[in-house]
C-alpha positions as CSV (number, residue, x, y, z in Angstrom):
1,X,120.8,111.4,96.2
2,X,124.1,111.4,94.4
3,X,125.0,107.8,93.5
4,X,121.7,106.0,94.2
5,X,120.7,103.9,91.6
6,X,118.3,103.6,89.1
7,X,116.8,100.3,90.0
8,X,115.9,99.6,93.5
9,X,114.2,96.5,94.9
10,X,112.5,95.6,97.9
11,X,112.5,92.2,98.9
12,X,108.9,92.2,100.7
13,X,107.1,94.0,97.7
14,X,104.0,93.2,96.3
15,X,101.7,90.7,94.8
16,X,101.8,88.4,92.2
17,X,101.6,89.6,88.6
18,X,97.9,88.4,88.0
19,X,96.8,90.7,91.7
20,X,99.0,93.9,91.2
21,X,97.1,97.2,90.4
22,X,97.3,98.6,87.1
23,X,98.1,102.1,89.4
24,X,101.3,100.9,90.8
25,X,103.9,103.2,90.4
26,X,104.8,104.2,87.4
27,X,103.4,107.1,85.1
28,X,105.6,107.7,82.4
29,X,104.8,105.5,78.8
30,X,108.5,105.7,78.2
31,X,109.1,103.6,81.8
32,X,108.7,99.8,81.5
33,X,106.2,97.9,81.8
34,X,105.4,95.8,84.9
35,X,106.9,93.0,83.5
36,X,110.1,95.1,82.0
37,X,110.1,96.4,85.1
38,X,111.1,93.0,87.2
39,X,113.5,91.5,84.9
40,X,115.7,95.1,84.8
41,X,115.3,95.4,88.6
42,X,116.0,91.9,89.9
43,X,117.8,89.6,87.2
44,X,118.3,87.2,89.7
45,X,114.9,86.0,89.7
46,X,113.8,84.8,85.8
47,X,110.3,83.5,87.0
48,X,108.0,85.6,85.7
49,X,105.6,84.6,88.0
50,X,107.8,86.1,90.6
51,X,106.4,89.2,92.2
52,X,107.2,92.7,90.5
53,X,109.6,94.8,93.1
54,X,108.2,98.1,94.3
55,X,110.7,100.7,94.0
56,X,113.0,101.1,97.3
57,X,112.7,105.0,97.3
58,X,108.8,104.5,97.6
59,X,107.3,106.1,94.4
60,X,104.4,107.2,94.4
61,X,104.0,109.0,90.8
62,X,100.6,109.4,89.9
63,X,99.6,110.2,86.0
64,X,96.5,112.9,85.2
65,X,93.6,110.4,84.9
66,X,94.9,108.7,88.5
67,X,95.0,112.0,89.9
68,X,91.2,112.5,88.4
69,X,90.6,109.6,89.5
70,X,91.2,110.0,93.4
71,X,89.6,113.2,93.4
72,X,87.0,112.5,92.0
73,X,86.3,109.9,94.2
74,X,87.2,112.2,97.2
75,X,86.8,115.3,96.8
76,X,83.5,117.0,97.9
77,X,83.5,120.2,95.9
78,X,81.4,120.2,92.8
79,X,80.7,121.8,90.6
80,X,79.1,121.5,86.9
81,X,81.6,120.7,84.1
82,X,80.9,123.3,82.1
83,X,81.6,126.5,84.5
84,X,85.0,125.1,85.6
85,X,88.6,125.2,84.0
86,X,90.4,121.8,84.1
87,X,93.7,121.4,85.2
88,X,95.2,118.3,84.4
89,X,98.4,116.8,87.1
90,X,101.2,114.9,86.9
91,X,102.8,113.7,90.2
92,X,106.1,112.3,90.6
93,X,108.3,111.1,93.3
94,X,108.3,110.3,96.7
95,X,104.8,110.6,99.4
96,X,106.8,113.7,100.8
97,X,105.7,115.1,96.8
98,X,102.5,113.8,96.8
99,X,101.8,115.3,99.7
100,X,102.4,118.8,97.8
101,X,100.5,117.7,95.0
102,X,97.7,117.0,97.3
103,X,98.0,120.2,98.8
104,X,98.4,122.2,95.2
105,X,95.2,120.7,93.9
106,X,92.8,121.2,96.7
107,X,93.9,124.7,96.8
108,X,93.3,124.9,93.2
109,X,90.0,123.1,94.1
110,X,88.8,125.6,96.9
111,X,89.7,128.2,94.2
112,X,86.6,126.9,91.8
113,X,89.3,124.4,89.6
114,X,88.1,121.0,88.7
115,X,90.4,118.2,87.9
116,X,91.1,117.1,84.3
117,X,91.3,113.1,83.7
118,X,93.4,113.7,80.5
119,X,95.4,115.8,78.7
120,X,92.5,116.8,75.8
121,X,90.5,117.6,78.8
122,X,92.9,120.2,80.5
123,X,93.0,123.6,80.0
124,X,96.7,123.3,81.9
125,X,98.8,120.8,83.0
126,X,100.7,120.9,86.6
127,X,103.8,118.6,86.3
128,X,105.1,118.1,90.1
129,X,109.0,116.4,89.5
130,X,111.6,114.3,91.0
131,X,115.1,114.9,90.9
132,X,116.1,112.7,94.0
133,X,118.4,110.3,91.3
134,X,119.1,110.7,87.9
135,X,116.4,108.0,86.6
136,X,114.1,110.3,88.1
137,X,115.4,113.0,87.1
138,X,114.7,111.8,83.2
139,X,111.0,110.5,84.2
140,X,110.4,113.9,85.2
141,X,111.9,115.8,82.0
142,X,110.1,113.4,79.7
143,X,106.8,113.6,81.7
144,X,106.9,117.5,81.4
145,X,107.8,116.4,77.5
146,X,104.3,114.6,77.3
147,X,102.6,116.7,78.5
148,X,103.6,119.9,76.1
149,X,103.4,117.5,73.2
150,X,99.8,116.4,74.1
151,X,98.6,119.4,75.9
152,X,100.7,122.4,75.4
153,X,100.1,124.7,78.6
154,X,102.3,123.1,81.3
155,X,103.5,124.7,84.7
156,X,106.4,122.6,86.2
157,X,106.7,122.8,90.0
158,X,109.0,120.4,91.9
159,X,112.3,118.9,93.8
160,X,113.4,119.8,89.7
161,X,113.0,122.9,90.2
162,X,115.1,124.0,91.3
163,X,117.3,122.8,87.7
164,X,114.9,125.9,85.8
165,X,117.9,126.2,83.4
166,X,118.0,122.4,82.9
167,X,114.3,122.4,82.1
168,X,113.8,125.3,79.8
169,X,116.7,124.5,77.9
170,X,115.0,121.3,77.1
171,X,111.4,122.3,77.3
172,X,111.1,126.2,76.3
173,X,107.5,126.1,75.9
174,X,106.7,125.7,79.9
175,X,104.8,128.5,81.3
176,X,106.3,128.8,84.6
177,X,109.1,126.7,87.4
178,X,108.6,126.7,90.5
179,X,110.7,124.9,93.1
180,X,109.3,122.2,95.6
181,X,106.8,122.7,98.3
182,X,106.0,126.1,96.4
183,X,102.4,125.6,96.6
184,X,101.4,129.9,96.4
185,X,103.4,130.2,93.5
186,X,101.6,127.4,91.7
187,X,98.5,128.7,92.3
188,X,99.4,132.2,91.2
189,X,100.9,130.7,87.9
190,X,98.1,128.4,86.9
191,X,95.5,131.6,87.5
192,X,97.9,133.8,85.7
193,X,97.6,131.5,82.3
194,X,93.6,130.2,83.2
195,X,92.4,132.9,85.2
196,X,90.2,131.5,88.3
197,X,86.1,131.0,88.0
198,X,83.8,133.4,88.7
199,X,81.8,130.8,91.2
200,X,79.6,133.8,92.8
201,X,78.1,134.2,88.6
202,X,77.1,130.2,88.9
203,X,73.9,129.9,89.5
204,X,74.8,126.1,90.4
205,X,77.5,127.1,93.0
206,X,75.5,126.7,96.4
207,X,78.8,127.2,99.4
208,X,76.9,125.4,101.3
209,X,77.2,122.0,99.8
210,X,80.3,122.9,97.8
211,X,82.9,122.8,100.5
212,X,86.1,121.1,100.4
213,X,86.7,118.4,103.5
214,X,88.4,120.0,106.6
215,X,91.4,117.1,105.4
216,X,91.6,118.3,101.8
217,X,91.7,116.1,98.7
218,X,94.1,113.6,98.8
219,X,95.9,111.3,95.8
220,X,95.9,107.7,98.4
221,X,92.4,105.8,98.5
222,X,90.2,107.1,101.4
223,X,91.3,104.5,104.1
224,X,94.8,105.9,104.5
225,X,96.7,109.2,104.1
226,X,99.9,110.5,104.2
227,X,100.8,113.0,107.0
228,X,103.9,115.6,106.8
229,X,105.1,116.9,109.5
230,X,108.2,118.5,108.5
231,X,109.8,120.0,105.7
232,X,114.1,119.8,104.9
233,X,117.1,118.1,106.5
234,X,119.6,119.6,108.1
235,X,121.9,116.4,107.2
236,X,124.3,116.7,104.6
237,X,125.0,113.0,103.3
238,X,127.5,112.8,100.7
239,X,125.0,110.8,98.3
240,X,122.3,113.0,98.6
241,X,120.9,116.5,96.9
242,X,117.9,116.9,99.0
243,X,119.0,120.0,101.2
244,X,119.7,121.9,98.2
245,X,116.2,121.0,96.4
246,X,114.2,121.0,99.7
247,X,116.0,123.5,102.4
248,X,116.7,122.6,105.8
249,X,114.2,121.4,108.3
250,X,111.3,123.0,109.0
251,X,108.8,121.8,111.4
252,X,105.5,121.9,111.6
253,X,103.6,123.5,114.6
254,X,102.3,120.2,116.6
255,X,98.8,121.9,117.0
256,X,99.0,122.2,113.3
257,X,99.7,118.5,112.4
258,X,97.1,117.0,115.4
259,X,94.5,119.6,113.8
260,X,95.4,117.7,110.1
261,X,95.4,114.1,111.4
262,X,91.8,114.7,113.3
263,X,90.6,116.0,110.1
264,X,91.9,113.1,108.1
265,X,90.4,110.7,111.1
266,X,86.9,112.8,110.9
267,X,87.6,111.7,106.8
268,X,87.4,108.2,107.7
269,X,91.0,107.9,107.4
270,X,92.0,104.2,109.3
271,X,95.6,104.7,108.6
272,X,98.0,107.8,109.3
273,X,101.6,107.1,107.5
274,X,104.0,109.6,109.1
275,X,106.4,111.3,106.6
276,X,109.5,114.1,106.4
277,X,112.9,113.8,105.3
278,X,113.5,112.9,109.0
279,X,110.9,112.2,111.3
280,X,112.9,111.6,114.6
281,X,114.4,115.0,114.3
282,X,110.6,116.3,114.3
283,X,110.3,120.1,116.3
284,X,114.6,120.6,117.0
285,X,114.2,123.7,114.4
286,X,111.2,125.0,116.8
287,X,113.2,124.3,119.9
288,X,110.5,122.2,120.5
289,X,108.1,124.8,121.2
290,X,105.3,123.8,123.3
291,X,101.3,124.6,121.5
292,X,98.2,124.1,122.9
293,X,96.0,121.4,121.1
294,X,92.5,120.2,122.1
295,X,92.8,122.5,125.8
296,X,96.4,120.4,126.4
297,X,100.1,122.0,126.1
298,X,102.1,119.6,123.6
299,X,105.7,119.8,122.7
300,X,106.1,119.9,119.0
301,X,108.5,116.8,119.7
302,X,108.8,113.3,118.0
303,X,107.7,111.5,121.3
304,X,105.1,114.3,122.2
305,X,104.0,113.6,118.4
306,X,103.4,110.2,118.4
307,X,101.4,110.5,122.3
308,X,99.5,112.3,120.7
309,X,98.4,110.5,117.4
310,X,98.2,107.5,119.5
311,X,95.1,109.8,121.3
312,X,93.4,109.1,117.9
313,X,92.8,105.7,117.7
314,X,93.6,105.3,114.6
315,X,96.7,103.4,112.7
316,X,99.9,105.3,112.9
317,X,103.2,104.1,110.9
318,X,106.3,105.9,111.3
319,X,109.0,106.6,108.1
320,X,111.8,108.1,107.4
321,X,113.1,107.3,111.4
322,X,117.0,107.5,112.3
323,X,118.4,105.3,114.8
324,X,118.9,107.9,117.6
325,X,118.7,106.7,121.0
326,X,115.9,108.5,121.8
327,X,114.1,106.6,119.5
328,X,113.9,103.9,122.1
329,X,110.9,105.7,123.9
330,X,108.8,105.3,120.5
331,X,109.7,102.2,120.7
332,X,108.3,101.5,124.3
333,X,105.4,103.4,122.7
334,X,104.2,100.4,120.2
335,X,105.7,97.5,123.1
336,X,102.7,99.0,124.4
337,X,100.8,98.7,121.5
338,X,100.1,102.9,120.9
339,X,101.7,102.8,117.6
340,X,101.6,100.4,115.1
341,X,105.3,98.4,116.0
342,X,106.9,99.4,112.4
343,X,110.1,101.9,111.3
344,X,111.2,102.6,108.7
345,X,115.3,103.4,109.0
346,X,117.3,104.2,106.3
347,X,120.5,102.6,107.3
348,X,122.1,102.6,103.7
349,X,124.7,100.7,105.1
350,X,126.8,98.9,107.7
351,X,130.7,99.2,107.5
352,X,131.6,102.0,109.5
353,X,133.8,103.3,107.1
354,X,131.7,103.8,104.1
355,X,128.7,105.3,106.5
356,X,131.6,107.7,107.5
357,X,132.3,108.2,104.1
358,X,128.7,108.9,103.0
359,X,128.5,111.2,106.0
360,X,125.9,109.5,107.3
361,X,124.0,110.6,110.8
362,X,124.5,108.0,113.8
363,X,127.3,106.3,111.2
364,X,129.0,105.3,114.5
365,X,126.1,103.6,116.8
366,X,125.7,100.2,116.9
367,X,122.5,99.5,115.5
368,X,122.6,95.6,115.5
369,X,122.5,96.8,119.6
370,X,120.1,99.2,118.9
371,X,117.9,96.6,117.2
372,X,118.1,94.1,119.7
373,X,117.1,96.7,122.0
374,X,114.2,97.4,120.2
375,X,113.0,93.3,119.8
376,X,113.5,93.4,123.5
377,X,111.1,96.3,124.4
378,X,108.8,95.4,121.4
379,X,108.6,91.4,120.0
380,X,106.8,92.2,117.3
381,X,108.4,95.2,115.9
382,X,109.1,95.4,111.7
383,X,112.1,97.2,110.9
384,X,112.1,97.8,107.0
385,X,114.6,99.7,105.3
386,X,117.4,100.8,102.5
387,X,120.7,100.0,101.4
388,X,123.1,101.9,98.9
389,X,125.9,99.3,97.0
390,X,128.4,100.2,95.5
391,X,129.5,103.4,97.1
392,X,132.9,105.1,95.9
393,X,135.2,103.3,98.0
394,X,133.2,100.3,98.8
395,X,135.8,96.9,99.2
396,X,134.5,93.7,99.2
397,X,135.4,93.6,102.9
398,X,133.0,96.3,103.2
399,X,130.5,94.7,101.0
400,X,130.7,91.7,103.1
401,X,130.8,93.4,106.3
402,X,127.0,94.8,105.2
403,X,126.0,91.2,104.3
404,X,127.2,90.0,107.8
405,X,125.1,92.7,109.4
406,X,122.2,91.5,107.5
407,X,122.3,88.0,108.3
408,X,122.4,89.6,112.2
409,X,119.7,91.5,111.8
410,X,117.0,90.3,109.9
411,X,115.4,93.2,108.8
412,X,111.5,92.6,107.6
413,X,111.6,94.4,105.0
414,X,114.5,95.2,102.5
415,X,115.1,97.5,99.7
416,X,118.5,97.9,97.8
417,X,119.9,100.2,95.0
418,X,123.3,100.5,92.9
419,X,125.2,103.6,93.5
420,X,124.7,106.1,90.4
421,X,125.9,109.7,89.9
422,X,123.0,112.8,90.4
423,X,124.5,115.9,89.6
424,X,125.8,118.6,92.7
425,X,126.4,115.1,95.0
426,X,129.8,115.2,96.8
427,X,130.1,111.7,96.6
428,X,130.7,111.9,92.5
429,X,134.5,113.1,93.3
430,X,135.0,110.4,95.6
431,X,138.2,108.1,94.4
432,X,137.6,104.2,93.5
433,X,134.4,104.4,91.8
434,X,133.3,100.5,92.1
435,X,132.9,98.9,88.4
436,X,129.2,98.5,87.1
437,X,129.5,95.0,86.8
438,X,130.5,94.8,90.4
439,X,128.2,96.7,91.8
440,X,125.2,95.1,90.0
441,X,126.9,91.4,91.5
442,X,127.0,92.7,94.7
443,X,123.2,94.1,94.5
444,X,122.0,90.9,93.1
445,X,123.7,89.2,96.3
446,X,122.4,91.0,99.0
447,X,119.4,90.5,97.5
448,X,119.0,86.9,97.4
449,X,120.3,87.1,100.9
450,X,117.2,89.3,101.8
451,X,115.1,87.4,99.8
452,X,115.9,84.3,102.3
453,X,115.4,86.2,105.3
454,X,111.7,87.1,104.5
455,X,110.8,83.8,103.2
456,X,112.4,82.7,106.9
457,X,110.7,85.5,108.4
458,X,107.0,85.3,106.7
459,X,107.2,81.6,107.4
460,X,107.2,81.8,111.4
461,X,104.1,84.1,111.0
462,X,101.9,81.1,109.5
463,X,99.2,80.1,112.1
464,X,99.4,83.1,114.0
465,X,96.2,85.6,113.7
466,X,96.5,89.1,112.5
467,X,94.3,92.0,111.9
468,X,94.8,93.3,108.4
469,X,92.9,96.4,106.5
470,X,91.5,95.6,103.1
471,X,93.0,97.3,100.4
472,X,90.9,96.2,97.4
473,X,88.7,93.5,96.5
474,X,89.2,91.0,93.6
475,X,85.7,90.4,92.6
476,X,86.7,87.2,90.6
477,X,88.5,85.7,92.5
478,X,86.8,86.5,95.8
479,X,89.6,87.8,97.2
480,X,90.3,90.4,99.5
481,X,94.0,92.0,98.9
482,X,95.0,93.5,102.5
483,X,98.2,94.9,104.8
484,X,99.2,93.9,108.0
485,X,100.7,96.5,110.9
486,X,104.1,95.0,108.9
487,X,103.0,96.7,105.2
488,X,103.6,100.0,104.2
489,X,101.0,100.6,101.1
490,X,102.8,100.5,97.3
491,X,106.1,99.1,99.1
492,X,105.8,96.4,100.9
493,X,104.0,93.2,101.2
494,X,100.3,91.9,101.1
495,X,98.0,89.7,103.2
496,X,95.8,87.7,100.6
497,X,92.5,86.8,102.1
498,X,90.6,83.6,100.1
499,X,87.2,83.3,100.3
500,X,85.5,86.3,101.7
501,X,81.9,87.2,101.3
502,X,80.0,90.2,100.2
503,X,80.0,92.5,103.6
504,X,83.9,93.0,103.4
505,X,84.9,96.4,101.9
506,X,87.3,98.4,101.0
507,X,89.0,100.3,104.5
508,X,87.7,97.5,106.8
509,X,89.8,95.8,109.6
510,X,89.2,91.8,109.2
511,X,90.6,89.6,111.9
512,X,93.0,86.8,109.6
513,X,94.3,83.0,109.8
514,X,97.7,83.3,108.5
515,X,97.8,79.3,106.6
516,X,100.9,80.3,103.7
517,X,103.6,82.1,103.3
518,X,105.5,83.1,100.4
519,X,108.6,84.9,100.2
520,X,107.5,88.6,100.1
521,X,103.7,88.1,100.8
522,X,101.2,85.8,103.3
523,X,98.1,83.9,102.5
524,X,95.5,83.9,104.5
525,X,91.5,82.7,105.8
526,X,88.7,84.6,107.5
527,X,85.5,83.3,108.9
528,X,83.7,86.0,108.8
């Protein structure tokens, strides 16, 4: 993205300091603390009891020991430390990038690699970047930085990629670039510099107990999983980089993706998150091409799609939508309770003129009609999404014209970010740059706005009873830290559960007394 920011903030994030996982979101030692984090991201809010502020652009970075960590803990392969070289991973970026990490390392994995859960403990280190802003764009050069200093073998794969000069210039010692989604050429790399085991010389190595799950090994905890389903965008927004580091769209076969999601459901997987660059333009590449899955012919189609996953009986949350009109049939789909009723639109804005300007798609619909639309078919519907301030050009008529449509809408779910400059955007030589000053005002307006709409929003929900999945467990405080159908995982909010007792787990579905709301998160009982 060209001019989007550095900071962004989502008004429904996460729990209170004391509750938030010491895995959030942020890998590089460099990048603040949690702490740092909220007073740079929301200086409107000086309470540091105030919840810390997920990241709008929904990072998901993982360091090497996290990546150990989940793999360990779900990977099925084994094999004995000693006949295995480690590699060691960094992942950065959006879940469209974890994704490709997961898919790297369980390649790497079926291939006789274990996992390292530092850097003394690798014999190579994959670094998978970010380049979507600038701020990433300097995590990701300083993470491939660490990781020479404290290891010294490092293959860089990545949306950063495709900036090889950039990153050998800086960092000559790398072994290897590779550009994003390049899984074969990672693999080829890492056995080019640690060549691959010998498994059939282990005496250990029995294939019949070794095997990798049909679902592969993935980087979320076992109860949920990312699903892509498409690769690309054919939009060119003027803020944005991603067609040139990611290509145009490319869609997955639909047999292919229903084979992946009954895998991950075979997995014990309760909760299918749906990701690509832009999911409502899922199968136009293939013409939507018709595939034959479980003895049925299915359009590889958006709609088709979610039929489908709805078949599973499982979760299913849907990101990265557009507001096309066709959209409206999804919709229909959770009114009748086949999807789980939450989308996740990038809007970015609401004066016509600066969504012209960004070349946005759909910059002409009325989505306040399009919304109300939606509430109609579905009542319960959570619409969650992103907001760019400060765009070259952007007047305080405009500014006020996308507070206006907020204060109509009353979105669930809200994250915002300054315009900033990424390198190869067309929106850098756009005239009237907007100030710093005045576009860091104008972010910390909208959101205290937003901020009033979810406390106003989270407060209608108390009394009502909601089915939530538990996340983790706080032991101490006997406490079970969950989502609703409303909470995306790492961005949005939680559903804190007092009082439970020892039979609730991790992954479970507990039916919830909502008694207290707070502005980003609800409080809630269980009777077992």
């Amino acid at each position: 993205m060209s001019k989007t920011s550095t900071e962004s903030v989502n008004t429904t994030a996460a729990a209170p300091l004391s509750a938030v996982k010491d895995t959030a979101t942020i890998f590089n030692p460099a990048a603040p603390t949690i702490v740092q984090a909220q007073s740079q991201a929301d200086v409107s809010q000086t309470d540091t009891k105030q919840p810390y502020h997920h990241k709008a652009n929904h990072n998901q970075n993982r360091s090497v020991a996290q990546s150990s960590d989940v793999t360990t803990a779900n990977a099925t392969a084994t094999m004995p430390v000693s006949a295995a070289p480690k590699i060691g991973f960094v992942s950065l970026g959006c879940p469209k990038a974890l994704v490709d990490s997961e898919r790297i390392i369980t390649e790497l994995s079926r291939d006789g690699y274990q996992v390292a859960s530092d850097y003394d403990g690798a014999d190579l280190v994959v670094v998978n970047t970010c380049g979507f802003i600038e701020s990433a764009v300097q995590e990701s050069l300083d993470a491939i930085g660490e990781a020479i200093s404290k290891n010294g073998k490092v293959i860089v794969t990545g949306c950063l990629g495709k900036e090889a000069d950039k990153i050998r210039e800086m960092h000559p010692a790398v072994l290897a670039v590779t550009g994003a989604h390049a899984y074969d050429e990672v693999i080829t790399a890492v056995a080019q510099h640690v060549p691959k085991p010998n498994r059939s010389q282990d005496a250990n190595y029995d294939p019949k107990i070794d095997l990798i799950n049909e679902a592969g090994i993935k980087l979320t905890p076992s109860h949920y999983a990312y699903l892509k389903i498409s690769e690309g965008c054919n939009h060119r927004c003027t803020f944005c980089i991603i067609p040139s580091l990611r290509g145009d769209l490319v869609s997955r076969p639909i047999d292919n993706v229903m084979n992946e999601a009954l895998a991950l459901k075979k997995a014990a997987v309760k909760e299918l998150l749906i990701i690509s660059q832009d999911t409502s333009a899922y199968g136009l590449d293939l013409k939507y091409k018709t595939s034959f899955w479980n003895g049925m012919p299915l359009k590889s189609k958006f709609y088709d799609l979610c039929q489908a996953l709805n078949d599973l009986g499982i979760w299913v949350r849907l990101h990265y939508v557009y507001p096309y009109p066709h959209v409206d049939k999804v919709v229909e789909l959770m009114g009748e309770k086949k999807l789980l009723p939450y989308l996740d639109i990038p809007f970015q804005h609401a004066s016509h003129r600066i969504l012209k300007a960004m070349k946005r798609p759909a910059h002409s619909e009325n989505t306040l009609a399009r919304i109300k639309a939606w509430r109609d078919i579905c009542p319960d519907i959570v619409i969650r999404s992103t907001f760019v301030v400060g765009f070259p050009g952007e007047t305080e008529e405009d500014f006020q014209c996308l507070l206006d449509w907020l204060v109509e809408a009353r979105l669930d779910r809200v994250g915002a970010f300054t315009y900033s400059e990424v390198e190869g955007a067309v929106a850098n030589d756009l005239p009237d740059h907007v100030p710093e000053d005045v576009k860091q005002s104008r972010y910390e307006r909208l959101m205290a706005l937003q901020q009033d709409i979810s406390a106003q929003k989270l407060q209608e929900k108390v009394g009502k009873t909601l089915t939530v999945l538990v996340d983790e467990i706080d032991s101490d405080e006997n406490i079970a830290i969950c989502r609703s159908y409303a909470d995306a995982p790492e961005i949005d909010g939680h559903v804190y559960v007092d009082d439970i007792n020892a039979q609730v787990k991790v992954g479970q579905f507990l039916t919830v007394t909502i008694d207290d709301a707070s502005e980003y998160d609800l409080f809630a009982s269980y009777q077992g």
